[in-house]
C-alpha positions as YAML, in Angstrom:
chain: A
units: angstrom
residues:
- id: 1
  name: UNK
  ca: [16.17, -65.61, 213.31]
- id: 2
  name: UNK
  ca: [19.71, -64.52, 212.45]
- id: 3
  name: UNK
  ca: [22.82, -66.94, 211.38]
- id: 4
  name: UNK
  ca: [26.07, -67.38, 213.62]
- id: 5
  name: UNK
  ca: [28.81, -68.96, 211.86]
- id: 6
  name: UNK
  ca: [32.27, -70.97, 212.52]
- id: 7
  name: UNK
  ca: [35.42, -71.01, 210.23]
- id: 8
  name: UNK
  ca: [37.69, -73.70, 210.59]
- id: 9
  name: UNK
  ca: [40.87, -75.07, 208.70]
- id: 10
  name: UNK
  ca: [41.96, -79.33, 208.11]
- id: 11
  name: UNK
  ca: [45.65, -79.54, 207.00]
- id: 12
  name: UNK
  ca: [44.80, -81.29, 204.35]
- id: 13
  name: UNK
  ca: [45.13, -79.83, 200.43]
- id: 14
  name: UNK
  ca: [41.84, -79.17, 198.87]
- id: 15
  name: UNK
  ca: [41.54, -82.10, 196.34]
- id: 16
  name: UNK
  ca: [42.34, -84.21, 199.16]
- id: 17
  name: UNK
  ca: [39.13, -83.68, 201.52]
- id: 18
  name: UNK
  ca: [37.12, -83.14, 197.81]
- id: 19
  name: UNK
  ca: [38.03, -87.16, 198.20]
- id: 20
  name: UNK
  ca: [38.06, -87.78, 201.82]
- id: 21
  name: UNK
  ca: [35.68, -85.19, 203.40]
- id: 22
  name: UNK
  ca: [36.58, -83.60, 206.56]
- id: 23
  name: UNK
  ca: [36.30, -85.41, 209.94]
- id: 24
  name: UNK
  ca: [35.14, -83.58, 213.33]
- id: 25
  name: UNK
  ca: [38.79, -84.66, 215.33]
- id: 26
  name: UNK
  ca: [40.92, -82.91, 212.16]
- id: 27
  name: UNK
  ca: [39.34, -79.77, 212.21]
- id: 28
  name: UNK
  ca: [41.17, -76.55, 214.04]
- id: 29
  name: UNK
  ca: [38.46, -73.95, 215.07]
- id: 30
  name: UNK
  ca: [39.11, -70.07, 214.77]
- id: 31
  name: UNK
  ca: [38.07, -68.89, 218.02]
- id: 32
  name: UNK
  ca: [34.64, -67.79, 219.47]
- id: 33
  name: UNK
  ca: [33.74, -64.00, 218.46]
- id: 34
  name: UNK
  ca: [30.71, -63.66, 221.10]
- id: 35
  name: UNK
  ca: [27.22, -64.50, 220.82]
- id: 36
  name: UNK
  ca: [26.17, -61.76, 218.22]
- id: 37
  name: UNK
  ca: [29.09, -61.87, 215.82]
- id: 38
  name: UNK
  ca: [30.75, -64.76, 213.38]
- id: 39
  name: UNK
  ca: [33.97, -65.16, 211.60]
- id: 40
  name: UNK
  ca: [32.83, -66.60, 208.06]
- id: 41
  name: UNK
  ca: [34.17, -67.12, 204.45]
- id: 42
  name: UNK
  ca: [37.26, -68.98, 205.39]
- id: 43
  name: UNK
  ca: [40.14, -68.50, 203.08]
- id: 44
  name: UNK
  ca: [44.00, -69.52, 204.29]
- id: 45
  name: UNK
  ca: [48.06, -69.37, 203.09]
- id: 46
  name: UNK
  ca: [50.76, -70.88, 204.18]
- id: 47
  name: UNK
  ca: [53.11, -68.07, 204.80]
- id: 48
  name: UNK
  ca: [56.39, -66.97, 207.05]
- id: 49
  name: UNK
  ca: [56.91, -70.04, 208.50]
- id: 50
  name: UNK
  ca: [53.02, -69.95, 209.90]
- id: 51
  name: UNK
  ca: [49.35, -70.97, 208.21]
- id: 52
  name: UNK
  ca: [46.67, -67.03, 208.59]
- id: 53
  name: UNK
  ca: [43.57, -67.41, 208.43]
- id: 54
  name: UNK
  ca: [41.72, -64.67, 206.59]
- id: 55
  name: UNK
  ca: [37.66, -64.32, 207.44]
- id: 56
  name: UNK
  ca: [34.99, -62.04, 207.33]
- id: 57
  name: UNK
  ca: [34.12, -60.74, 210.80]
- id: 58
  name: UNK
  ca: [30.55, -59.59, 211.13]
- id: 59
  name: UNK
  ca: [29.08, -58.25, 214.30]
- id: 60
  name: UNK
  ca: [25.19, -57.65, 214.34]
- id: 61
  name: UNK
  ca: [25.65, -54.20, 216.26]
- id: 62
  name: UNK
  ca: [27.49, -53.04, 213.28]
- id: 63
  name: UNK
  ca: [26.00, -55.19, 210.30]
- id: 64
  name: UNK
  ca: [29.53, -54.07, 208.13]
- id: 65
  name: UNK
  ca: [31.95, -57.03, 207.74]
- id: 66
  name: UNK
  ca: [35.22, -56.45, 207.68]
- id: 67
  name: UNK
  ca: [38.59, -58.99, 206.86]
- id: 68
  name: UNK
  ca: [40.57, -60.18, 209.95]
- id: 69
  name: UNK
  ca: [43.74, -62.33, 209.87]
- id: 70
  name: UNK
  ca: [44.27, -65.57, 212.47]
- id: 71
  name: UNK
  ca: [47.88, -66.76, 212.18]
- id: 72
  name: UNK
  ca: [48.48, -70.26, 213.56]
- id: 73
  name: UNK
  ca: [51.91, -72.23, 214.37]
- id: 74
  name: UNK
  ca: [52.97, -75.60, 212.99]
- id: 75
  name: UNK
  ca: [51.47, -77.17, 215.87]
- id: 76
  name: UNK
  ca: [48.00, -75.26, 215.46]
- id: 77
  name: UNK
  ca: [48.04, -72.32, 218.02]
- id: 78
  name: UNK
  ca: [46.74, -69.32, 217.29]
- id: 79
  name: UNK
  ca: [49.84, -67.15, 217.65]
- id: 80
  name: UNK
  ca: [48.53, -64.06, 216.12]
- id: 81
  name: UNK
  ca: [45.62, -61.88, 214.85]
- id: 82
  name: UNK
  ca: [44.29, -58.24, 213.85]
- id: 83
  name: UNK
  ca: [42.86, -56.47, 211.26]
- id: 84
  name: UNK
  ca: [43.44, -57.16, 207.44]
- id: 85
  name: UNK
  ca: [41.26, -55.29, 205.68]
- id: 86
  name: UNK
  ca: [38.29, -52.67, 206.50]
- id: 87
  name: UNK
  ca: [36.54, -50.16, 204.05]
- id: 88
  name: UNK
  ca: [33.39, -48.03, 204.63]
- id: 89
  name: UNK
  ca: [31.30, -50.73, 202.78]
- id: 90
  name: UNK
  ca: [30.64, -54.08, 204.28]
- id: 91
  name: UNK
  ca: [33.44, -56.57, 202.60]
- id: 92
  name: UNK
  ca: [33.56, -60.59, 202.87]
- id: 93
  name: UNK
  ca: [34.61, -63.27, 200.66]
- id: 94
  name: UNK
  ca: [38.56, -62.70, 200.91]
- id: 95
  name: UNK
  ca: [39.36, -64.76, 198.26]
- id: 96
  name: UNK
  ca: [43.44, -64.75, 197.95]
- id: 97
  name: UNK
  ca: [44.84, -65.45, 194.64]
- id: 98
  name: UNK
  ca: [49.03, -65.84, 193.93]
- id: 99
  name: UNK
  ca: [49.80, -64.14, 190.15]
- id: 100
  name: UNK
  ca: [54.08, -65.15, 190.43]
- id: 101
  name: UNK
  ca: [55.76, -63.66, 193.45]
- id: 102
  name: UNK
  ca: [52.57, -61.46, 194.10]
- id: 103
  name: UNK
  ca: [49.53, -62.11, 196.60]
- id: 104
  name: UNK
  ca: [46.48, -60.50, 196.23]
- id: 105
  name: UNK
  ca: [43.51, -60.72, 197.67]
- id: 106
  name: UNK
  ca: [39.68, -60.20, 195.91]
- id: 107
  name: UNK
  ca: [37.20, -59.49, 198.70]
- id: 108
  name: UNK
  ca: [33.77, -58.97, 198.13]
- id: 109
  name: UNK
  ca: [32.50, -55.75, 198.40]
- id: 110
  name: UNK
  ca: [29.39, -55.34, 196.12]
- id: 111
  name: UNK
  ca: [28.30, -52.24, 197.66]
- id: 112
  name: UNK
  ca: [30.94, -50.20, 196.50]
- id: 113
  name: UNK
  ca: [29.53, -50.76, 193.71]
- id: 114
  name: UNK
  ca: [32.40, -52.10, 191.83]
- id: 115
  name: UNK
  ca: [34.55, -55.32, 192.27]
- id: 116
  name: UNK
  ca: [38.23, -54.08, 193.71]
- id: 117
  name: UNK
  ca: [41.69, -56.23, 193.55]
- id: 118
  name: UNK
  ca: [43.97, -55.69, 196.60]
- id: 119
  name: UNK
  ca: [47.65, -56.44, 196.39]
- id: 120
  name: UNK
  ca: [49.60, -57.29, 199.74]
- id: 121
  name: UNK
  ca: [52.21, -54.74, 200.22]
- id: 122
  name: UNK
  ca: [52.87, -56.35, 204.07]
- id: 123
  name: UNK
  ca: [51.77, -59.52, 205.23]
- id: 124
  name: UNK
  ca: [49.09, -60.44, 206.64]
- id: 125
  name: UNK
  ca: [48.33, -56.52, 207.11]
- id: 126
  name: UNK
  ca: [48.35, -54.36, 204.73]
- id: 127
  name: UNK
  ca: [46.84, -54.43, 201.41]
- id: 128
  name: UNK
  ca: [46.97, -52.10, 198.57]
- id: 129
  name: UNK
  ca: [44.18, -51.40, 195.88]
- id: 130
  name: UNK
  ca: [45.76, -51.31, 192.47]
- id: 131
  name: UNK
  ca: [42.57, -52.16, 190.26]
- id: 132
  name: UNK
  ca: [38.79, -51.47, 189.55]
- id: 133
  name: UNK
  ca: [37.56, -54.55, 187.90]
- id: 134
  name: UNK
  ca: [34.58, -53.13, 186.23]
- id: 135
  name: UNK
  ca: [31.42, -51.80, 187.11]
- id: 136
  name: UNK
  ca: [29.54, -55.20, 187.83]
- id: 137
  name: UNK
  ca: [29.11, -55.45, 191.29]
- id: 138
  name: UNK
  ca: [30.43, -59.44, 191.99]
- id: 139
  name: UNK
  ca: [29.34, -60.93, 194.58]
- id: 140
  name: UNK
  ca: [31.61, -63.91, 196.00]
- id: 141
  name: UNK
  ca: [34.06, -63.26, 193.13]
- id: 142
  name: UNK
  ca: [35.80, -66.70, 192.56]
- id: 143
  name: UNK
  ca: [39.17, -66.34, 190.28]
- id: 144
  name: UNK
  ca: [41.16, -69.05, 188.49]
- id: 145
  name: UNK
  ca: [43.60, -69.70, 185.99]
- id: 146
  name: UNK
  ca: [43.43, -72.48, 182.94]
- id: 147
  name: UNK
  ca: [44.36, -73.16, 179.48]
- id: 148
  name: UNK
  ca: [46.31, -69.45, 179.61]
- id: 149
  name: UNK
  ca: [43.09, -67.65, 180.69]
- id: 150
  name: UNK
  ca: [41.94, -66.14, 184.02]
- id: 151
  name: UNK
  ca: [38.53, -67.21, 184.77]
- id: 152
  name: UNK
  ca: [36.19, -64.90, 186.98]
- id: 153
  name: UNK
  ca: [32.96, -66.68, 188.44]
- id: 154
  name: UNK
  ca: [31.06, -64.63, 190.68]
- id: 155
  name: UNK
  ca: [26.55, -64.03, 191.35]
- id: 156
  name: UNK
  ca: [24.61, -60.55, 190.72]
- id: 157
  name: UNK
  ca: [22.40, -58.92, 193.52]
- id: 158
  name: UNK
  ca: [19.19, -58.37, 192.01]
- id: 159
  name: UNK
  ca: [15.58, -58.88, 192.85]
- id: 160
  name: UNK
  ca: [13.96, -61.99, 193.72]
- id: 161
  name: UNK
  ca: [17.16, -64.14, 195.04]
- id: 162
  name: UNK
  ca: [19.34, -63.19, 191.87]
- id: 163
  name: UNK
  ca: [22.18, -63.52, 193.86]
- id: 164
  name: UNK
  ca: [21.44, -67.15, 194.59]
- id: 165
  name: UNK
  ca: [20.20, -68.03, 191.55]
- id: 166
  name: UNK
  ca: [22.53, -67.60, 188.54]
- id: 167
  name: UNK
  ca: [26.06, -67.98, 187.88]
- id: 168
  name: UNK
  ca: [28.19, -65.47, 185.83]
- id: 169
  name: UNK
  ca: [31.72, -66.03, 184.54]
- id: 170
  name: UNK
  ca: [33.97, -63.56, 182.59]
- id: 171
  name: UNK
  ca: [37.65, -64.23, 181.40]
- id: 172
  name: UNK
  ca: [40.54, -62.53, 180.97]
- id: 173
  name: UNK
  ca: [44.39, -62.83, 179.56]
- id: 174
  name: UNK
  ca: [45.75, -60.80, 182.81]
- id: 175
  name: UNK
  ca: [44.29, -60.91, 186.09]
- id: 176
  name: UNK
  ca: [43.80, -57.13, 186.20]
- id: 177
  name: UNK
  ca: [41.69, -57.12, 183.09]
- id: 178
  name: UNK
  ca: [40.40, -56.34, 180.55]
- id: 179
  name: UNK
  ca: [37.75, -58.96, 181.54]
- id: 180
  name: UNK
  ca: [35.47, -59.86, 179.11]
- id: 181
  name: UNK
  ca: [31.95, -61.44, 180.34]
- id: 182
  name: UNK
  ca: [30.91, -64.38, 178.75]
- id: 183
  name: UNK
  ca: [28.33, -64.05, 176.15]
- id: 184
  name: UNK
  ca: [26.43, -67.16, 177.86]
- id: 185
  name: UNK
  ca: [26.01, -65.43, 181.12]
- id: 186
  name: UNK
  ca: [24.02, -66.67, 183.27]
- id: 187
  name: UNK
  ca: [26.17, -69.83, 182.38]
- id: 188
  name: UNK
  ca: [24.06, -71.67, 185.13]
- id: 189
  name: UNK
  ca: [20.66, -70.99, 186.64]
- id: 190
  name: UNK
  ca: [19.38, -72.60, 190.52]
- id: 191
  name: UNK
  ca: [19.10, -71.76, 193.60]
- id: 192
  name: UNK
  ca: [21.45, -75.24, 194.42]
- id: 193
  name: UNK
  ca: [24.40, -74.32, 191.97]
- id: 194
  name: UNK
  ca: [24.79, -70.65, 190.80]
- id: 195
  name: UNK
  ca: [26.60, -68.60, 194.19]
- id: 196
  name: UNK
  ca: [30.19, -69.39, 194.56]
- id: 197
  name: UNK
  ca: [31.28, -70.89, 197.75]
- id: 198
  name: UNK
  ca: [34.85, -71.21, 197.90]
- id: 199
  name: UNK
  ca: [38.30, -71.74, 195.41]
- id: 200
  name: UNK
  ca: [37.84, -73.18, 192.49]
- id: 201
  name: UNK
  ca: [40.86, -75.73, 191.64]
- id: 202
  name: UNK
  ca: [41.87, -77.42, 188.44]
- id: 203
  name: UNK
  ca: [41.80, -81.00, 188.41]
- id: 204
  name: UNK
  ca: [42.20, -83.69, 185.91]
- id: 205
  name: UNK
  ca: [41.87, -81.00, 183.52]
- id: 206
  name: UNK
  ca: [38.57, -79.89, 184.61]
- id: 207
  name: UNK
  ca: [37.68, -76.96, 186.22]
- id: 208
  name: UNK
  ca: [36.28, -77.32, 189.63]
- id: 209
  name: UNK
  ca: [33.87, -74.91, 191.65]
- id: 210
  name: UNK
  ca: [32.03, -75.15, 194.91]
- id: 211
  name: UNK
  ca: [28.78, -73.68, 194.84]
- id: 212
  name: UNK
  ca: [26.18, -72.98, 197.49]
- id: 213
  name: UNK
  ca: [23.18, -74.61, 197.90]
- id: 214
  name: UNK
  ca: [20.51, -72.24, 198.72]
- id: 215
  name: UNK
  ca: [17.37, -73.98, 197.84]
- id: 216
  name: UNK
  ca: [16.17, -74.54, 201.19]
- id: 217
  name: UNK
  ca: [17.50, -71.70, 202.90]
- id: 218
  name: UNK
  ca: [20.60, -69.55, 202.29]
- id: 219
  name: UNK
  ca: [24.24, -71.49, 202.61]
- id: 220
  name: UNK
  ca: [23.07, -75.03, 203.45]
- id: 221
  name: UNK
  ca: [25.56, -76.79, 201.65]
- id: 222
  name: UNK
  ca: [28.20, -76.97, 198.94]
- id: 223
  name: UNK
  ca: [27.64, -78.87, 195.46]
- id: 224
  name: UNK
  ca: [31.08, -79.13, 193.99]
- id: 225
  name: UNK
  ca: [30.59, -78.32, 190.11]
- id: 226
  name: UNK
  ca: [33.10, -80.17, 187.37]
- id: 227
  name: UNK
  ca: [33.15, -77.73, 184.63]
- id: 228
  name: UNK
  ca: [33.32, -79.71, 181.50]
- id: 229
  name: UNK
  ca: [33.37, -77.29, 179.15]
- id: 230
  name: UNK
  ca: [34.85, -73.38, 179.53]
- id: 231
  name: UNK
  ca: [35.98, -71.17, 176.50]
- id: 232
  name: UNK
  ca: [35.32, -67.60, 175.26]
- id: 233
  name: UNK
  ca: [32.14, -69.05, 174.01]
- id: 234
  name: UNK
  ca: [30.99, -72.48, 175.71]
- id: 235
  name: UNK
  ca: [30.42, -73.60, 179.19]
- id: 236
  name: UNK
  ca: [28.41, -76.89, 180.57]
- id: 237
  name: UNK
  ca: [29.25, -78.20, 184.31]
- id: 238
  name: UNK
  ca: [27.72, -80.71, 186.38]
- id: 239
  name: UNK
  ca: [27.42, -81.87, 190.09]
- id: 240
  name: UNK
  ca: [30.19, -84.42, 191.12]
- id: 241
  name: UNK
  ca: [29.74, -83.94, 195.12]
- id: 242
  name: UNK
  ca: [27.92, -82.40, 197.81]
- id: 243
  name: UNK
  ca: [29.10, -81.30, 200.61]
- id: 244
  name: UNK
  ca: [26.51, -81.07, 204.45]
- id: 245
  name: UNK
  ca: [27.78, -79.86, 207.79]
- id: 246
  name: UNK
  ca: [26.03, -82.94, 209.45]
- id: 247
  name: UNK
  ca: [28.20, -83.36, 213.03]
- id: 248
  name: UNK
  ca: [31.54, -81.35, 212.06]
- id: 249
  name: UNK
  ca: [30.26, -78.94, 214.70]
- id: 250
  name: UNK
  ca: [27.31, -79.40, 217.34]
- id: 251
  name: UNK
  ca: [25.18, -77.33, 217.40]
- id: 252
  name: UNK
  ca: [26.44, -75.78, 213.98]
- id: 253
  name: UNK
  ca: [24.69, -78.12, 211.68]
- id: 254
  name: UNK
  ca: [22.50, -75.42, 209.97]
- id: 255
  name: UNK
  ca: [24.56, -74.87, 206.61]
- id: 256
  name: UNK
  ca: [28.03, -74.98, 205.52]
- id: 257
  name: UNK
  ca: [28.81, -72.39, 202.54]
- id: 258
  name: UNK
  ca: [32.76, -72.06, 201.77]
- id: 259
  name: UNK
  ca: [34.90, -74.87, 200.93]
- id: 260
  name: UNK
  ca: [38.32, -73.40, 199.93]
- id: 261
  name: UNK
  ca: [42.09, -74.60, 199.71]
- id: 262
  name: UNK
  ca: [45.67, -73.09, 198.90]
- id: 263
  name: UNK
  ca: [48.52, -74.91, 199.28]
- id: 264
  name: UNK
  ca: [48.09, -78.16, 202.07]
- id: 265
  name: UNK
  ca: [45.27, -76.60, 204.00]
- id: 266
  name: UNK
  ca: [41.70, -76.35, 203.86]
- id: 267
  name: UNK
  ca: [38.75, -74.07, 205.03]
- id: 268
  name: UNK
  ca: [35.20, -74.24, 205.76]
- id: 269
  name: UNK
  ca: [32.42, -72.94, 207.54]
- id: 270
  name: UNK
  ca: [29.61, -73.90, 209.33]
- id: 271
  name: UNK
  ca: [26.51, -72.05, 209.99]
- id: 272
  name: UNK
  ca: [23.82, -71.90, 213.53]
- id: 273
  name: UNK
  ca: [20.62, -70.31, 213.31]
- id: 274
  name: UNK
  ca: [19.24, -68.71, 216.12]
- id: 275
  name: UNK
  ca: [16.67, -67.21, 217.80]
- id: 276
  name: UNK
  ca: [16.81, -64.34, 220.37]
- id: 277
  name: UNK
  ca: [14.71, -61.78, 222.27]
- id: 278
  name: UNK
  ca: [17.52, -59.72, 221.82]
- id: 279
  name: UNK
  ca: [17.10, -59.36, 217.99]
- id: 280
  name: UNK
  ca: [14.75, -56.94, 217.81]
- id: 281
  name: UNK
  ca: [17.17, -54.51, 220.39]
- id: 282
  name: UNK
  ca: [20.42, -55.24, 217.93]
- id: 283
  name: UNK
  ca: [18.55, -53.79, 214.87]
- id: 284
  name: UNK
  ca: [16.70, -50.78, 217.01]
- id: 285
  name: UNK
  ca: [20.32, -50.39, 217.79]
- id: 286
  name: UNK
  ca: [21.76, -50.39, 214.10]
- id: 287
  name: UNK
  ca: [19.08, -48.26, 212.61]
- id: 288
  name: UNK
  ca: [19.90, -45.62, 215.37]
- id: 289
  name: UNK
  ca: [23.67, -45.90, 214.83]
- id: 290
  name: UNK
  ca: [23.52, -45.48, 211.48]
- id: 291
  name: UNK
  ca: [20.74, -42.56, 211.56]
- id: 292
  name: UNK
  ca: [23.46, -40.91, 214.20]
- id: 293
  name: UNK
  ca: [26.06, -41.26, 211.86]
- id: 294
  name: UNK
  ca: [28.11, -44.38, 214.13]
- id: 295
  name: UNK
  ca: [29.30, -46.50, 212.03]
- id: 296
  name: UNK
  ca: [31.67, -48.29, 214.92]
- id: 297
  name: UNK
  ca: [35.62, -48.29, 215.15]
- id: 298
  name: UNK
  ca: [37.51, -47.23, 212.43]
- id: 299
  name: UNK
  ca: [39.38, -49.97, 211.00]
- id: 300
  name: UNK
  ca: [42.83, -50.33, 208.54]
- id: 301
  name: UNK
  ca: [41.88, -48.64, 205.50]
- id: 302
  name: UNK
  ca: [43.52, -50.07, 202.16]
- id: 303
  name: UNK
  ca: [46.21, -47.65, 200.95]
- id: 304
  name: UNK
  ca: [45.64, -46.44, 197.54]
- id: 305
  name: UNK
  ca: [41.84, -46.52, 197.89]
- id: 306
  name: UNK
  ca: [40.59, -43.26, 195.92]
- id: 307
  name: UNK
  ca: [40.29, -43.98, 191.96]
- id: 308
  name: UNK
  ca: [40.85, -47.07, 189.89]
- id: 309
  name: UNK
  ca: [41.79, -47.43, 186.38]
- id: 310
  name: UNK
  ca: [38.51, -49.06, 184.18]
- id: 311
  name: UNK
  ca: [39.71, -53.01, 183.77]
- id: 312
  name: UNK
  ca: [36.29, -54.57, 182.48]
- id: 313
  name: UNK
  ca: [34.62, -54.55, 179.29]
- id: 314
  name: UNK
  ca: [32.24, -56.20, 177.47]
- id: 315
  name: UNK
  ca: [32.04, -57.93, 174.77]
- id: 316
  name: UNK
  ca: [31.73, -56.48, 171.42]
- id: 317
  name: UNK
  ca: [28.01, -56.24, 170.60]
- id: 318
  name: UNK
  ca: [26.64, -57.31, 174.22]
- id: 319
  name: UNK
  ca: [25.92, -55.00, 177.23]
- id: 320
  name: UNK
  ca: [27.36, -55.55, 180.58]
- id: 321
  name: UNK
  ca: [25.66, -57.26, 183.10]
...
């Protein structure tokens, strides 16, 4: 069994299909990547006159995702696309965050070990690494600003579904750090509300943060926390909507795990799981490639990537996660 997924964006802001979810005849689908690779973790920007896509693309020969860029017009055609983003670890998650006139982007890429910021230097392109943030290794890293504070809420890899089971957050006075973990980590413990799942958004004052629900399986839906309370020191949330893939795709109504917004446009993604008698061959395949020393075509390599300045700390008294 291995999971195919499709990333698709509604022109719609955020808050908008929070109220009104998405229906099948609004949605704009990235296009088909084969039968053994997905585009997933949908994150968009309206830039340059045009609306880019930016996903993870995953192919099961390789099993390293790496960012690609899908630029549409204004009347939805896919006018452009390429490589964003590729290191020598698998990265996902390309989160894309605007701090004034910059744009940066915060991909996951937990098995560098570390959790890296990339600014763009040339759109949709190029992206330069200008900060370490910390040795925690965030997974799904999920940044927003309120009340004068950046907010960091990301999951842990760890034994026994950690990474789908607790929720950490961290905060910060400028987005490249310090950050300072909060002393209540894991704020939130479940399998149905601790892994980020897309851009969290203020509204009516609250914080809001989709979360995937992987009780049953891994990505089946979102749950849409309201944070009600987020300081230094406090933090209580609760579920205020859920979130299924039900028909938006057929044949894709396995999961749906990223529900994110900038601007007047939306993402999400819905997830297949199949079955194959080629399965076995694609891993025989990876485990040779990788014992060979193949690692597949070289992609665009972030400028700047060598060393990065220490930008988290803990709090006095308490040990980093």
């Amino acid at each position: 069994m291995f999971d195919l997924w499709r990333s698709g964006f509604i022109r719609r802001p955020l808050a908008d299909v929070v109220d009104r979810p998405p229906r099948p005849d609004e949605i704009v689908w990235l296009p088909d990547v084969g039968p053994y690779a997905y585009l997933a973790d949908p994150f968009a920007i309206q830039r340059d006159g045009g609306l880019t896509v930016f996903v993870e693309a995953f192919d099961y020969h390789l099993r390293r995702g790496r960012i690609r860029f899908y630029r549409y017009d204004a009347d939805d055609r896919l006018v452009d696309q390429g490589l964003a983003l590729s290191e020598p670890w698998h990265l996902s998650y390309p989160t894309l965050i605007q701090d004034g006139d910059a744009l940066y982007m915060l991909p996951e890429g937990y098995k560098s070990g570390g959790l890296i910021l990339y600014r763009c230097v040339r759109f949709p392109d190029q992206w330069q690494a200008v900060a370490r943030l910390g040795e925690a290794a965030a997974i799904d890293p999920t940044v927003v600003r309120h009340d004068g504070r950046w907010w960091l809420f990301y999951a842990l890899a760890g034994p026994d579904d950690r990474a789908m089971r607790e929720l950490h957050a961290a905060w910060a006075e400028t987005l490249t750090g310090p950050w300072t973990p909060h002393p209540g980590n894991p704020v939130m413990r479940g399998l149905d509300v601790s892994r980020p799942g897309g851009t969290a958004f203020v509204q009516d004052g609250a914080v809001h943060l989709p979360v995937q629900d992987c009780a049953a399986a891994y990505g089946v839906a979102i749950n849409l926390l309201r944070i009600d309370a987020l300081s230094p020191r406090t933090f209580a949330a609760s579920t205020v909507r859920r979130f299924e893939p039900g028909d938006l795709s057929p044949g894709f109504s396995d999961g749906l795990h990223t529900l994110s917004g900038l601007g007047g446009v939306t993402c999400i993604d819905v997830k297949a799981e199949r079955r194959s008698a080629v399965e076995p061959w694609l891993k025989a395949s990876f485990k040779l490639r990788r014992l060979l020393g193949v690692n597949g075509p070289r992609g665009r390599r972030a400028t700047g990537a060598v060393a990065y300045p220490e930008m988290f700390t803990a709090s006095p008294g308490r040990k980093e996660d």
